[in-house]
C-alpha positions in Angstrom: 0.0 0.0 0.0 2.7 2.6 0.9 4.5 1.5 -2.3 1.7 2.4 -4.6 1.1 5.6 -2.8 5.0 6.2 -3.0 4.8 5.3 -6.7 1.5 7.9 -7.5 3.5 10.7 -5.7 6.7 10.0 -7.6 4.6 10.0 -11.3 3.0 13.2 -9.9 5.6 14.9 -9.4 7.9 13.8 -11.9 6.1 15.8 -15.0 5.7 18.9 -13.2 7.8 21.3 -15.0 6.5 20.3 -18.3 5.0 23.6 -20.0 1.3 23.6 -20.2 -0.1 23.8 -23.9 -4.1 23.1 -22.9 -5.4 27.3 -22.2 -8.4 25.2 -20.4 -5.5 24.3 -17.3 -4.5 27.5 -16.6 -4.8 29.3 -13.4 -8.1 30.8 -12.6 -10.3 28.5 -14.8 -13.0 25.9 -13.4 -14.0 22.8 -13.9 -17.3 20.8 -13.1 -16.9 16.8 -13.0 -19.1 13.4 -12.6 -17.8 9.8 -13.0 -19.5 7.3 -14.0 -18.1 4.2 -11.9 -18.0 0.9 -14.1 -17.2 -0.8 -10.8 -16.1 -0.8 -7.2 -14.1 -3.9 -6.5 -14.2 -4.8 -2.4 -16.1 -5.4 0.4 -18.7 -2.4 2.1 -17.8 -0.1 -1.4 -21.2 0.2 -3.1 -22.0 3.8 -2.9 -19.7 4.9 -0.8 -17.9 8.0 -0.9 -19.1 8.1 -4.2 -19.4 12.4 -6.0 -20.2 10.7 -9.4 -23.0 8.3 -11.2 -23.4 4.8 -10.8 -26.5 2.6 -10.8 -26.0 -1.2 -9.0 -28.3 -4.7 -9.4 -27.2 -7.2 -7.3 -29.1 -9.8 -5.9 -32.8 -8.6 -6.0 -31.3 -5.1 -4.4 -30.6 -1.5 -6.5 -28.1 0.2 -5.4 -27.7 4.3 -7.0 -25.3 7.0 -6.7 -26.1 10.2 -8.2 -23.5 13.6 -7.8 -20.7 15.6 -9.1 -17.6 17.8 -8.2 -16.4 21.8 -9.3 -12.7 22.7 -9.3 -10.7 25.6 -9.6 -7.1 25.9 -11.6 -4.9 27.6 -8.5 -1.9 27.3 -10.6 -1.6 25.9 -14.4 -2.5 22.3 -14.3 -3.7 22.1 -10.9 -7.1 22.3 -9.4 -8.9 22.1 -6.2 -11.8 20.3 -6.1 -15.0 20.0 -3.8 -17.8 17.1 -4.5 -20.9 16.2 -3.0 -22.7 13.0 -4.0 -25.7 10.9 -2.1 -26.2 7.5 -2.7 -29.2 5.0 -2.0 -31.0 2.1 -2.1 -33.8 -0.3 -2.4 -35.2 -1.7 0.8 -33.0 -4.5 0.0 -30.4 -3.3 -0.1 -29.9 -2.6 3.4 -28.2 1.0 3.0 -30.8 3.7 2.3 -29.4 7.1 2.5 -26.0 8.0 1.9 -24.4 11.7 1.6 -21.0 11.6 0.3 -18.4 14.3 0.3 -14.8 15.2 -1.7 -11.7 17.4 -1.2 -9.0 16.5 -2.9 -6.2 18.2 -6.1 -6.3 16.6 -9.5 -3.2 17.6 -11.1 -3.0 16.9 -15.3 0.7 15.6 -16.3 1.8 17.4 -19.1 -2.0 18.2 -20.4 -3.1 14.6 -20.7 -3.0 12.7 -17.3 -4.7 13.4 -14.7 -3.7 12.5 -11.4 -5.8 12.9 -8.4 -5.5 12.7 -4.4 -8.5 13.4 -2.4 -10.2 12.8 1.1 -14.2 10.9 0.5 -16.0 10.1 3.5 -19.8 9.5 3.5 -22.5 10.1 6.3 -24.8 7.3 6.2 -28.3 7.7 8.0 -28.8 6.2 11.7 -25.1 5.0 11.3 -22.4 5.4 14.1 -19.5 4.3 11.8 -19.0 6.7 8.5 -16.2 5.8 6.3 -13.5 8.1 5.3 -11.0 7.5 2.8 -7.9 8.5 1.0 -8.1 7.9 -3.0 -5.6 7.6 -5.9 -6.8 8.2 -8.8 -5.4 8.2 -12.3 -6.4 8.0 -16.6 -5.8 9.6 -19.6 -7.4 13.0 -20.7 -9.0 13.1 -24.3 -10.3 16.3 -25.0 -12.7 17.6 -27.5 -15.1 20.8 -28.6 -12.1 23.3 -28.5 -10.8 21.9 -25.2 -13.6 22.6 -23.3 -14.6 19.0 -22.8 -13.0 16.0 -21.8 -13.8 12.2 -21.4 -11.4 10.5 -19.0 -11.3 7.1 -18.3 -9.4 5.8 -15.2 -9.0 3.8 -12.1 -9.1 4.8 -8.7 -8.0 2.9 -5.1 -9.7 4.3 -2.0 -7.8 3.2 1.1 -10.2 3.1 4.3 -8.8 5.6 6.7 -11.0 3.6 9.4 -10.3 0.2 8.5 -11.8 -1.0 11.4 -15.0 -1.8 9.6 -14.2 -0.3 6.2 -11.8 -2.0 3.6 -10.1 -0.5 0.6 -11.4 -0.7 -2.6 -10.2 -0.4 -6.6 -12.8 1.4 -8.9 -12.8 1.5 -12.7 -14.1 5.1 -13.5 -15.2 7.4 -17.2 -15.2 10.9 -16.0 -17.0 13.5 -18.3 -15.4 17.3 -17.3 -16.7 21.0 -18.8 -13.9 23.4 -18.5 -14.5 27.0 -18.1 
């Protein structure tokens, strides 16, 4: 686990003082960004800590997700992001009503890659146990309409930062992002 994290910071940091060539990444600029998760791999992961769009069948239960994060470019290539999410399910499913959260940085390696670290953590209704966690996530950037849009597929690991009852968990994502 720490060699992963060790390896994401090295690639992160390791492009850094490639010059930007995307207007879109430059300082002072927004974006606003869902995911649409193609799976959460791991025990206790369905709909948790979960800012993007997913929809679940499993066993007679439906699980949802339904949510989206804004970011602002503090320095070329590097944004600050906030998310907010809620997440639910059928009676079945055991987990009713979920509100997730995000703060995190998504950095884009020379225009392309982006590479994200950011805090989840979910309050889940008449619950004395809410999961936090710490995720990695990374893709590839393929952008469109001028550079004002971009589809990025990716994969992210969310480590449980109280492991106690929560276990880490890899997701495959395909994030859709408007840049202003």
């Amino acid at each position: 686990m720490k060699n992963l994290f060790l390896l994401f910071l090295a690639l992160f940091l390791s492009y850094g003082s490639l010059l930007a060539q995307n207007e879109e990444l430059e300082k002072g600029n927004l974006l606003i960004e869902t995911n649409t998760g193609l799976g959460a791999f791991g025990n206790n992961s369905v709909g948790l800590g979960n800012t993007g769009f997913a929809f679940l069948r499993s066993n007679g239960a439906s699980y949802f997700s339904i949510g989206g994060d804004v970011g602002y470019f503090v320095i070329d290539r590097l944004a600050l992001k906030l998310g907010l999410g809620f997440s639910g399910g059928s009676e079945d499913a055991g987990v009713l009503n979920v509100f997730n959260y995000k703060v995190g940085a998504k950095y884009y390696i020379i225009d392309k890659i982006p590479a994200e670290l950011s805090f989840t953590g979910s309050r889940i209704e008449n619950f004395n146990e809410n999961p936090i966690f710490m995720g990695l996530q990374s893709g590839y950037a393929i952008f469109f309409a001028n550079n004002k849009v971009s589809i990025e597929p990716g994969f992210r690991y969310n480590i449980s930062l109280n492991n106690d009852f929560y276990e880490d968990f890899f997701q495959l994502n395909v994030g859709f992002t408007v840049h202003l």
